[in-house]
PATI-412418 format. One line per 2 residues: number of its first residue (from 1); their letters; for each residue x, y, z of N, C-alpha, C. Coordinates in pm, whole numbers. Layout:
NUM) a) X:Y:Z:X:Y:Z:X:Y:Z | ...
END
This chain:
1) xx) 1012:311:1769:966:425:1690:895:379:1563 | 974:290:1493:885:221:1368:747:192:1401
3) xx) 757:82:1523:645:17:1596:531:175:1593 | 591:265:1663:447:364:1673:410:448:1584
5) xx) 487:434:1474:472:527:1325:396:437:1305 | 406:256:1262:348:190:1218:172:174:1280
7) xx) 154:241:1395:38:217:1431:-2:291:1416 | 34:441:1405:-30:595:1367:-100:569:1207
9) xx) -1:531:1110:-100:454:958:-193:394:996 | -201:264:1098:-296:150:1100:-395:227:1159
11) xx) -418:329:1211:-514:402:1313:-606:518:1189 | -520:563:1073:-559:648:994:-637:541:879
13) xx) -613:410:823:-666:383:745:-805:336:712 | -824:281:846:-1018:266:871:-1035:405:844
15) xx) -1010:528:895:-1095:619:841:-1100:660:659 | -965:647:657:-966:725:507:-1060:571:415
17) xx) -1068:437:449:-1155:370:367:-1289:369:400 | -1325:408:506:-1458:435:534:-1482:527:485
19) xx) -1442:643:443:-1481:758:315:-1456:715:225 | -1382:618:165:-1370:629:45:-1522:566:-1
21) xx) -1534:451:58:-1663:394:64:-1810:472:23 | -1780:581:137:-1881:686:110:-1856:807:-27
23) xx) -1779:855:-55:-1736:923:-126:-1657:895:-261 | -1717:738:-296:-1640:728:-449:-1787:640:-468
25) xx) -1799:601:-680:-1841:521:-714:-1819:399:-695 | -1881:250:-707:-1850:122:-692:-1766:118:-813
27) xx) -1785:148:-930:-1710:126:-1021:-1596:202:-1083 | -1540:287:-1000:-1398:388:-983:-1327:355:-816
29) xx) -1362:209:-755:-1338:167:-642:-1116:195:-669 | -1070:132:-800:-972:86:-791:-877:218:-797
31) xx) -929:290:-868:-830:443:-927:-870:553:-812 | -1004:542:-746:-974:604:-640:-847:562:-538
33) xx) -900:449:-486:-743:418:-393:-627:404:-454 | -563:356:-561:-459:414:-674:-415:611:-642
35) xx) -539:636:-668:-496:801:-631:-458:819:-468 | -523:756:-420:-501:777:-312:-343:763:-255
37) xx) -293:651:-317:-151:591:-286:-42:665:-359 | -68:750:-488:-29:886:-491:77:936:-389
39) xx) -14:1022:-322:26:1071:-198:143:988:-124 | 49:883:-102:189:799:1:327:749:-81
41) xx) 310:756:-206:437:733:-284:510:863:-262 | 441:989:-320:499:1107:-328:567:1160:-200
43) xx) 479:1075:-60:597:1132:73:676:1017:63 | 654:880:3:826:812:31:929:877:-82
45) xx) 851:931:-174:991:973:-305:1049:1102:-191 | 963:1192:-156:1066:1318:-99:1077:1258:36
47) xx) 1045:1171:88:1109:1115:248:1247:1040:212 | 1229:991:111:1424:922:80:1505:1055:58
49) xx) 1452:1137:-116:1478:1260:-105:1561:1309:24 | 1509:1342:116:1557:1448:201:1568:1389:322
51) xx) 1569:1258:342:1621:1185:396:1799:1163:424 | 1801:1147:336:1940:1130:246:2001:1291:271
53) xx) 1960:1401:246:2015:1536:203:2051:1565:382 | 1925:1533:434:1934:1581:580:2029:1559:624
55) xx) 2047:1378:665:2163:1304:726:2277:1329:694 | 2347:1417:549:2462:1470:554:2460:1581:562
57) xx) 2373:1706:600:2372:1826:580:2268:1887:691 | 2229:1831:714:2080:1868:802:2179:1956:879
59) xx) 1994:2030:1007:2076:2099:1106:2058:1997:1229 | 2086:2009:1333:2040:1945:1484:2158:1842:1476
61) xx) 2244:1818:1390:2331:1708:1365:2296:1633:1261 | 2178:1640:1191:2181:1533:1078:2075:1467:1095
63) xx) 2069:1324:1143:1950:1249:1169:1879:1308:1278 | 1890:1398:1358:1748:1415:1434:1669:1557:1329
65) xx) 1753:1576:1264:1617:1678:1166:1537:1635:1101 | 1578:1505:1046:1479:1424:972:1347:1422:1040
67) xx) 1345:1368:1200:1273:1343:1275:1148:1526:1325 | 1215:1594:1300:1186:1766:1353:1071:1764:1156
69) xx) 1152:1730:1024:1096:1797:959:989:1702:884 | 988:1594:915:896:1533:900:737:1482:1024
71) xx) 791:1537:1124:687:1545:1227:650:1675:1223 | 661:1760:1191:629:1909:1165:490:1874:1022
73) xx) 564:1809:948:476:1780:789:331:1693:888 | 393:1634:961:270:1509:965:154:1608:1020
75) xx) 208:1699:1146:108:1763:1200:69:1851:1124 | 112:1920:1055:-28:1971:952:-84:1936:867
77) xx) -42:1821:838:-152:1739:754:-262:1703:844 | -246:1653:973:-369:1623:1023:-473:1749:1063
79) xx) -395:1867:1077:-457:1974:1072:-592:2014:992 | -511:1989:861:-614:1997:704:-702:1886:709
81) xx) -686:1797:726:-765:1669:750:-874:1680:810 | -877:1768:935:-978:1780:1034:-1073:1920:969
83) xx) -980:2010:868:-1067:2057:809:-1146:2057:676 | -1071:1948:601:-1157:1959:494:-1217:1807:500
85) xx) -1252:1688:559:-1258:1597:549:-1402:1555:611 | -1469:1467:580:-1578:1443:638:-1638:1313:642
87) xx) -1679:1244:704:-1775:1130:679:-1799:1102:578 | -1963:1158:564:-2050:1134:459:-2064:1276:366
89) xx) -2105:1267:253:-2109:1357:173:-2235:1447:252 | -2346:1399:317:-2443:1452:371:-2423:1501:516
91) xx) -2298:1565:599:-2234:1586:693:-2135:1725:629 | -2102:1713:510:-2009:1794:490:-2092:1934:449
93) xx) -2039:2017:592:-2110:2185:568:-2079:2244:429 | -1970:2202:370:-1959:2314:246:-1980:2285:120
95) xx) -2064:2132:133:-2092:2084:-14:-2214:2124:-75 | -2192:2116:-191:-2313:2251:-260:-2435:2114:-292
97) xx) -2555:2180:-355:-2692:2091:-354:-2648:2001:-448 | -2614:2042:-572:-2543:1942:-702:-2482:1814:-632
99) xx) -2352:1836:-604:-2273:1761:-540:-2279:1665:-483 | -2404:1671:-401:-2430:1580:-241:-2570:1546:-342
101) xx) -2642:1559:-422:-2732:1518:-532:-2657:1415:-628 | -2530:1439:-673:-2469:1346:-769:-2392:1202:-651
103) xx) -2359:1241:-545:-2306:1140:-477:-2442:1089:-404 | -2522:1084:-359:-2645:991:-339:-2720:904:-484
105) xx) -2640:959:-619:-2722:865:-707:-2589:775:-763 | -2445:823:-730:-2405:703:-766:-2317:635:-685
107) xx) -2333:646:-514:-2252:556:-471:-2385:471:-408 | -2369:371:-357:-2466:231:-288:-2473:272:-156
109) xx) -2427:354:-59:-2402:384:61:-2472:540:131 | -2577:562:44:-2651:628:65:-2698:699:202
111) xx) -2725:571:308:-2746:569:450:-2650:527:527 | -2497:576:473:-2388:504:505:-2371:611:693
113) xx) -2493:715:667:-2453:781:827:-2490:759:923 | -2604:638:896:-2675:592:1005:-2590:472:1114
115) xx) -2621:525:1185:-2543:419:1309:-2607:292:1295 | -2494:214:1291:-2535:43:1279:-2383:-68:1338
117) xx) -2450:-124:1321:-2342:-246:1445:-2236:-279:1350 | -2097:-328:1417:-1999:-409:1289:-2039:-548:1297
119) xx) -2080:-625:1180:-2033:-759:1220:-1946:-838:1232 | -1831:-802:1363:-1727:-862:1369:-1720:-1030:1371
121) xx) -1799:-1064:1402:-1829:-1237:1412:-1797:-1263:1253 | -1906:-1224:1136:-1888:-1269:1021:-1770:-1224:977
123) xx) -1685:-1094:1023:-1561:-1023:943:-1451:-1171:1015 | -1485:-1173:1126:-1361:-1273:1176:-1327:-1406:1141
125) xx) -1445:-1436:1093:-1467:-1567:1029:-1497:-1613:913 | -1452:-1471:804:-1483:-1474:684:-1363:-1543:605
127) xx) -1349:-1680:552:-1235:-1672:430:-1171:-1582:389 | -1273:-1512:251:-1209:-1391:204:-1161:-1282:281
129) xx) -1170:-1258:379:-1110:-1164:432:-984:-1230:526 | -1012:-1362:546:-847:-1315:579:-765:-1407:436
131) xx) -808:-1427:370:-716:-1450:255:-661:-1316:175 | -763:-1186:216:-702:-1043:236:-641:-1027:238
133) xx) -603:-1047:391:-484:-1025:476:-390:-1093:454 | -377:-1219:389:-269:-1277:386:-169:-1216:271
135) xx) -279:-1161:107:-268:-1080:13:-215:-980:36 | -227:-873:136:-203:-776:199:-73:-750:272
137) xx) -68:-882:348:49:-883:372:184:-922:321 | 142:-1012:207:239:-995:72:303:-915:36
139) xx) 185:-856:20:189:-658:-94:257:-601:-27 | 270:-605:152:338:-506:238:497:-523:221
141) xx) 525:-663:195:642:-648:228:729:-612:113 | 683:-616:-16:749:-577:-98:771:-426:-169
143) xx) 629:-349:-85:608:-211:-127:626:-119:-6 | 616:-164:72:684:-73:208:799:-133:267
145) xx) 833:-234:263:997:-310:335:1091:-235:237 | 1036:-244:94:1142:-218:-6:1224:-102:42
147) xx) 1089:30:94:1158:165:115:1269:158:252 | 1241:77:335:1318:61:435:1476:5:409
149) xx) 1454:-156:354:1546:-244:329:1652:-193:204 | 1584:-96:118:1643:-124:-65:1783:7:13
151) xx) 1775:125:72:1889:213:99:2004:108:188 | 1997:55:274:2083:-49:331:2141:-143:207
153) xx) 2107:-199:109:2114:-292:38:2190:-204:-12 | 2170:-92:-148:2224:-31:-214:2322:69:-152
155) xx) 2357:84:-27:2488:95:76:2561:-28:101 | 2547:-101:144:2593:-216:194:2685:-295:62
157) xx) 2577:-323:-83:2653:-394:-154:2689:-337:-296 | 2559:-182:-283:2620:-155:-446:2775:-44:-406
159) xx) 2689:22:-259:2870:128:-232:2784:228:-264 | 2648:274:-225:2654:444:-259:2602:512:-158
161) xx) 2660:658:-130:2641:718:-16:2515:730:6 | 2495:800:144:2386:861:185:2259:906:65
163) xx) 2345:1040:30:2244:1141:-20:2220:1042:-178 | 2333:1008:-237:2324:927:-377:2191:790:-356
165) xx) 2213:742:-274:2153:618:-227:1977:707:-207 | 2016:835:-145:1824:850:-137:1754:919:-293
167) xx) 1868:943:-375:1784:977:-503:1806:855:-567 | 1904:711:-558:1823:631:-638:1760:516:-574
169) xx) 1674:538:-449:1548:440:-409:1477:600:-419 | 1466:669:-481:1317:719:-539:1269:689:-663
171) xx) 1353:631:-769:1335:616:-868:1213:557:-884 | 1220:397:-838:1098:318:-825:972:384:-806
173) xx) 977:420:-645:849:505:-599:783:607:-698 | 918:702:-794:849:788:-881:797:787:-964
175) xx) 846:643:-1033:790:568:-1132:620:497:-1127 | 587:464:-993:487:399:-963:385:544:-939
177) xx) 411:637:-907:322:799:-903:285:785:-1058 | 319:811:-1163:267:821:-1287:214:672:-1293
179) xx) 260:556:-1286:117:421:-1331:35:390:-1214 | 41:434:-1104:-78:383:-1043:-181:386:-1059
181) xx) -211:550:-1122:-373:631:-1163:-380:503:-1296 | -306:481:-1386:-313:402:-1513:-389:287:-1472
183) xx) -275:212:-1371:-304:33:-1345:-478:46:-1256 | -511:178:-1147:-651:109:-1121:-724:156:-1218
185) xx) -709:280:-1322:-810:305:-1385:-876:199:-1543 | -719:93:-1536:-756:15:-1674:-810:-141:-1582
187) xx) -785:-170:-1459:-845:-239:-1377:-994:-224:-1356 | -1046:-120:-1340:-1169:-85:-1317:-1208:-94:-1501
189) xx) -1182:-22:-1550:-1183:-62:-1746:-1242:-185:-1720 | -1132:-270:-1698:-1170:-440:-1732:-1317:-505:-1678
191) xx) -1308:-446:-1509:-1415:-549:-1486:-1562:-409:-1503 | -1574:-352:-1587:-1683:-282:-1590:-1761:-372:-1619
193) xx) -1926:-372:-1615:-2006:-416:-1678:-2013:-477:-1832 | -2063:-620:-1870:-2028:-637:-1994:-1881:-676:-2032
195) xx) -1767:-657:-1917:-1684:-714:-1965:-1613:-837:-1894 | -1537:-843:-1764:-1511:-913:-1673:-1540:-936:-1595
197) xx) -1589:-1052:-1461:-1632:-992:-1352:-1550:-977:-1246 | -1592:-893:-1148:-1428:-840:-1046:-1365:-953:-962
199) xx) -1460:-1020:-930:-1386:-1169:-876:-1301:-1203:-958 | -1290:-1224:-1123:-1176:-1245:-1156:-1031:-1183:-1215
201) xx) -1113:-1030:-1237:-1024:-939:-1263:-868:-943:-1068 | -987:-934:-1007:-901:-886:-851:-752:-1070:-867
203) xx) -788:-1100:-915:-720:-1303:-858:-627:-1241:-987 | -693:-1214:-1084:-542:-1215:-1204:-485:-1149:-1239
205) xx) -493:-989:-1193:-409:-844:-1160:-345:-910:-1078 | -420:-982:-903:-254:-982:-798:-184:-1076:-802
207) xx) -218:-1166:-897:-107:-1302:-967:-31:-1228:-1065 | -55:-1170:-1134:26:-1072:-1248:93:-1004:-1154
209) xx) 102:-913:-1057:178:-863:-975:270:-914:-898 | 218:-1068:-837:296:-1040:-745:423:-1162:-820
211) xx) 364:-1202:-917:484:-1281:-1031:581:-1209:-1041 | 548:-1073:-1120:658:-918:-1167:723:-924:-1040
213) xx) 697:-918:-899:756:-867:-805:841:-1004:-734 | 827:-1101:-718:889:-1202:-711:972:-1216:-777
215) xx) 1006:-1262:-921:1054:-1241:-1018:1183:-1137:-1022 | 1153:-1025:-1033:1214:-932:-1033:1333:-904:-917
217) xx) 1226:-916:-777:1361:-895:-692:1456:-1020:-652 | 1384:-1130:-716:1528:-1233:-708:1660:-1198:-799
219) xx) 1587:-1177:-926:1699:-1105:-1015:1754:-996:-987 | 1710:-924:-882:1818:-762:-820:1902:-871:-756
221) xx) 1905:-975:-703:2061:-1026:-615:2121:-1040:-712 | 2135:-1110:-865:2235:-1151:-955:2255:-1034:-1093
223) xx) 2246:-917:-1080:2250:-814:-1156:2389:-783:-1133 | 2452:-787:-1034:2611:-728:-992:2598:-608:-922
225) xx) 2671:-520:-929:2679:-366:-898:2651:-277:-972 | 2607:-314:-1065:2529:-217:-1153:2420:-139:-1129
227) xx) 2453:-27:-1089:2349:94:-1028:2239:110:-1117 | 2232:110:-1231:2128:141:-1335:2035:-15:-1338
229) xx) 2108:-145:-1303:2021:-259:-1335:1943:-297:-1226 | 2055:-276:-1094:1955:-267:-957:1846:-174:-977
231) xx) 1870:-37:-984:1733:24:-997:1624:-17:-1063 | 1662:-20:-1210:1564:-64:-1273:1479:-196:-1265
233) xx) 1535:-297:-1189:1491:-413:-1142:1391:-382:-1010 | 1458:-361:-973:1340:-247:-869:1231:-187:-879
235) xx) 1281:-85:-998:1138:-17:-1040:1041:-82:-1124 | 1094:-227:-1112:951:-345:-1169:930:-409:-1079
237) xx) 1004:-440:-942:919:-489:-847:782:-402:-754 | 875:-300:-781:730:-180:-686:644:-226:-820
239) xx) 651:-197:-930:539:-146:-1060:471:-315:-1034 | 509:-398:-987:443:-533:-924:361:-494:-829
241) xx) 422:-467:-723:332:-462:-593:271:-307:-618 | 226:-206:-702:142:-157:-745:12:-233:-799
243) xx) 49:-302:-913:-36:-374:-958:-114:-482:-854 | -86:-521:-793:-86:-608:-663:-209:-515:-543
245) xx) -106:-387:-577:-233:-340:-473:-367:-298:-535 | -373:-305:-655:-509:-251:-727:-577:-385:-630
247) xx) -551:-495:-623:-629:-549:-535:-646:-528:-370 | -527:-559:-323:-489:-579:-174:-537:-470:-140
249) xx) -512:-352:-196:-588:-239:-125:-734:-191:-156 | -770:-275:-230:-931:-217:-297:-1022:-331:-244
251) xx) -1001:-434:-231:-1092:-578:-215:-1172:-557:-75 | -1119:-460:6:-1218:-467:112:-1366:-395:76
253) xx) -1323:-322:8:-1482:-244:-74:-1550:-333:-150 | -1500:-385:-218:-1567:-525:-289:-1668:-601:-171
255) xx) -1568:-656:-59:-1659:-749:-38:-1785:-659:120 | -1743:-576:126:-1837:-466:220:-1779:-350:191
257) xx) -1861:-259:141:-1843:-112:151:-1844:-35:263 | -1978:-58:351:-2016:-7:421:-1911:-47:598
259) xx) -1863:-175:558:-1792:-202:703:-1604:-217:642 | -1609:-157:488:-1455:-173:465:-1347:-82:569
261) xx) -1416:52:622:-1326:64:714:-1263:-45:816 | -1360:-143:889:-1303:-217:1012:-1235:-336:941
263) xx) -1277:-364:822:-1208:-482:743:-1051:-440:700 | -1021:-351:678:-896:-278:651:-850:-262:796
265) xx) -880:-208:882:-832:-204:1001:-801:-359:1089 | -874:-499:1003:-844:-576:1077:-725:-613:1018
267) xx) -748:-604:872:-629:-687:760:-503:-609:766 | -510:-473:759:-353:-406:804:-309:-440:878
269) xx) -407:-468:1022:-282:-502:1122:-225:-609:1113 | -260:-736:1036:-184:-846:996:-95:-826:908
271) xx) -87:-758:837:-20:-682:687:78:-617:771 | 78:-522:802:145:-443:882:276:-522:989
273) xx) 213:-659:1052:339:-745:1124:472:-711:982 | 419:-761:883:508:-776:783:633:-646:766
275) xx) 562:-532:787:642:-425:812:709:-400:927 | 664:-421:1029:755:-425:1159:866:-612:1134
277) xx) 850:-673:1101:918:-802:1054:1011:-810:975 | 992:-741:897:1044:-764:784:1205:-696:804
279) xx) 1211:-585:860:1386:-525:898:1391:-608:998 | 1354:-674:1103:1431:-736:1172:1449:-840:1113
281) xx) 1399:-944:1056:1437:-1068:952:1559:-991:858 | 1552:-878:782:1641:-837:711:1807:-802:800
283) xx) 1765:-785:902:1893:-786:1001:1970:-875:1047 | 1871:-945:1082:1916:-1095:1129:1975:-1217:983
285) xx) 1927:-1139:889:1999:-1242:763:2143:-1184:686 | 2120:-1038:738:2289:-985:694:2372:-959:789
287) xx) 2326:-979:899:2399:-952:1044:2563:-962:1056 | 2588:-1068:911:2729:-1133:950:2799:-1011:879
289) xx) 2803:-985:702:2860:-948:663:2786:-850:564 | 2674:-875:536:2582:-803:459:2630:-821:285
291) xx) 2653:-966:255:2685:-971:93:2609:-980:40 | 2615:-982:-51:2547:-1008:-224:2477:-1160:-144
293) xx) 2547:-1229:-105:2492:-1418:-91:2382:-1416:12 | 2398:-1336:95:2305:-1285:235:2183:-1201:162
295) xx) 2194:-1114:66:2093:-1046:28:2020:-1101:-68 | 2079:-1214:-135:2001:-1296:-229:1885:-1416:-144
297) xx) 1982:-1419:-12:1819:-1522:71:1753:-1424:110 | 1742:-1292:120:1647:-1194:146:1591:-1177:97
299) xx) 1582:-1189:-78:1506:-1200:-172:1442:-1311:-210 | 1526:-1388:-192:1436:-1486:-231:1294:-1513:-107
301) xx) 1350:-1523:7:1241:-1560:103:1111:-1419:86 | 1177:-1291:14:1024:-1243:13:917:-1252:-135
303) xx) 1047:-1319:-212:978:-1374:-329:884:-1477:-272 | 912:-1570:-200:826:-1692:-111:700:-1609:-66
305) xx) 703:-1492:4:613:-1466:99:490:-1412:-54 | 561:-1325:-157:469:-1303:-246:432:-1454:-333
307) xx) 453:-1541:-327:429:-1646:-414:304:-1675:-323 | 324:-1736:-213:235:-1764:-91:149:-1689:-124
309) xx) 132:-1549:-72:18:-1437:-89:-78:-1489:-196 | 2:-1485:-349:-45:-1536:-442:-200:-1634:-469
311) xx) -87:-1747:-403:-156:-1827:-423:-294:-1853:-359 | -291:-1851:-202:-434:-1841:-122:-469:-1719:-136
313) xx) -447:-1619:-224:-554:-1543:-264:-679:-1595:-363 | -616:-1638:-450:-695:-1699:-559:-743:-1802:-544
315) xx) -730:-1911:-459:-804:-2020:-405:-918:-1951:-289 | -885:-1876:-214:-971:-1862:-74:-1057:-1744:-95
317) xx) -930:-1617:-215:-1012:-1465:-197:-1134:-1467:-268 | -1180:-1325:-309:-1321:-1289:-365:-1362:-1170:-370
319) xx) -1381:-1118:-496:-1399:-983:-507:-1544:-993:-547 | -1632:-1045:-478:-1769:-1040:-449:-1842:-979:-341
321) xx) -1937:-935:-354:-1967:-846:-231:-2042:-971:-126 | -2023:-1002:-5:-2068:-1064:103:-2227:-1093:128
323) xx) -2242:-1199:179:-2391:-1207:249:-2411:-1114:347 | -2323:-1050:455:-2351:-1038:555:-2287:-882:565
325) xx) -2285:-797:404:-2180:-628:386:-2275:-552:435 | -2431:-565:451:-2557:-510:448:-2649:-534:597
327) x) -2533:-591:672:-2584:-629:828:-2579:-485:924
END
């Protein structure tokens, strides 16, 4: 079931970055997708939320309502999707003359509706893109495993129920809804014109991130049971892999706009192993007894995976736009 939730995202995100492409400025690349992740924070804060409320209270028995009231949500979202959503700004029936006049003078993708080939040869064989993915898949495991792994953890070793346990793994997530719009919009700040350039802004935001997030969740194993220090240790590893994603999730527009949909669609699905991986590695390392000593090599090894990320980002990545974005 994870496995096919996990591919229903990987199937939605080429599209939503292939609009974004079309439908944002080059230089509001970072706070658009920031806003965008919004959303996906705001369904993990009320998916723990009522997660938690269901499984002791729900109807159908508990855990299968979860499953009834969140597949109910998904399908009308795709509903709305199919109606207000569009390609290109020059496709969309209900956009007024202004509108579709201001988005042809400031995005680069102008003729972004014309049919043209992918170049999968250069995407497959590009460095930077899979030093992406390797970035990407960093970012995954510490900002989507967390929501999975952190309720088991904070059952298992701090002792709190169900419903207690799903209002405090929202904390983090709710915390990262108010700075995300902040972290891409002072990201984009930096490398404006005249000040930084984005090749080096993108290398020293996701080293600054994924430090905070490394960092941080080694120190959630040696905090104790302290409900207030776990959380809050927490809510600086997400506010890491936020910062983290101002890159991991924006760099495919950087280096092609026009083909960042299939570049995201190649790099998630490597990113994405990390999410299907990551609970079974987390299973297989508490399997015995699920302690404090078991959950501290859990941390640490995904402190490893963000150090790694780290590092061949900034040696291999590039927030330069490509020879070959314009093929």
């Amino acid at each position: 079931m994870r496995i096919l939730s996990g591919l229903g995202e990987g199937m939605m995100l080429p599209a939503v970055y292939a609009m974004i492409a079309r439908w944002s400025s080059p230089q509001y690349y970072s706070v658009v997708v920031c806003i965008k992740f919004i959303g996906q924070d705001a369904g993990i804060v009320l998916g723990l939320l009522l997660s938690g409320y269901l499984c002791d209270y729900g109807f159908a028995g508990g855990w299968p309502s979860v499953f009834y009231v969140f597949g109910s949500t998904g399908a009308i979202c795709s509903l709305l999707w199919f109606y207000l959503c569009y390609n290109t700004p020059q496709t969309h029936p209900r956009i007024s003359k202004a509108e579709l006049e201001y988005w042809e003078r400031v995005t680069d993708t102008i003729d972004s509706d014309r049919p043209r080939s992918t170049p999968w040869c250069e995407i497959l064989t590009s460095i930077p893109v899979w030093a992406l993915a390797i970035a990407l898949f960093a970012d995954v495991c510490f900002y989507f495993n967390l929501s999975t792994v952190l309720p088991l953890f904070l059952h298992d070793v701090v002792g709190v129920n169900m419903t207690t346990n799903g209002e405090m793994c929202t904390v983090p997530y709710a915390v990262s809804i108010f700075l995300l719009p902040f972290a891409g919009y002072f990201v984009d700040w930096v490398r404006a014109p005249g000040r930084l350039s984005t090749n080096l802004v993108r290398k020293v935001v996701f080293v600054i991130g994924m430090f905070l997030s490394s960092s941080f969740i080694i120190l959630s194993g040696y905090v104790g049971c302290s409900r207030i220090l776990v959380v809050t240790t927490m809510t600086v590893v997400i506010f890491g892999a936020c910062l983290a994603s101002t890159t991991a999730a924006t760099n495919q527009l950087d280096l092609a706009p026009l083909h960042a949909g299939m570049i995201m669609g190649f790099t998630s699905t490597i990113a994405f192993l990390g999410a299907i991986l990551g609970p079974m590695v987390v299973s297989a390392m508490t399997s015995e007894q699920s302690t404090i000593e078991e959950w501290r090599n859990v941390f640490f090894l995904t402190a490893a995976v963000g150090a790694i990320g780290a590092v061949v980002f900034v040696i291999f990545g590039s927030g330069n736009r490509q020879s070959w974005a314009e093929d």
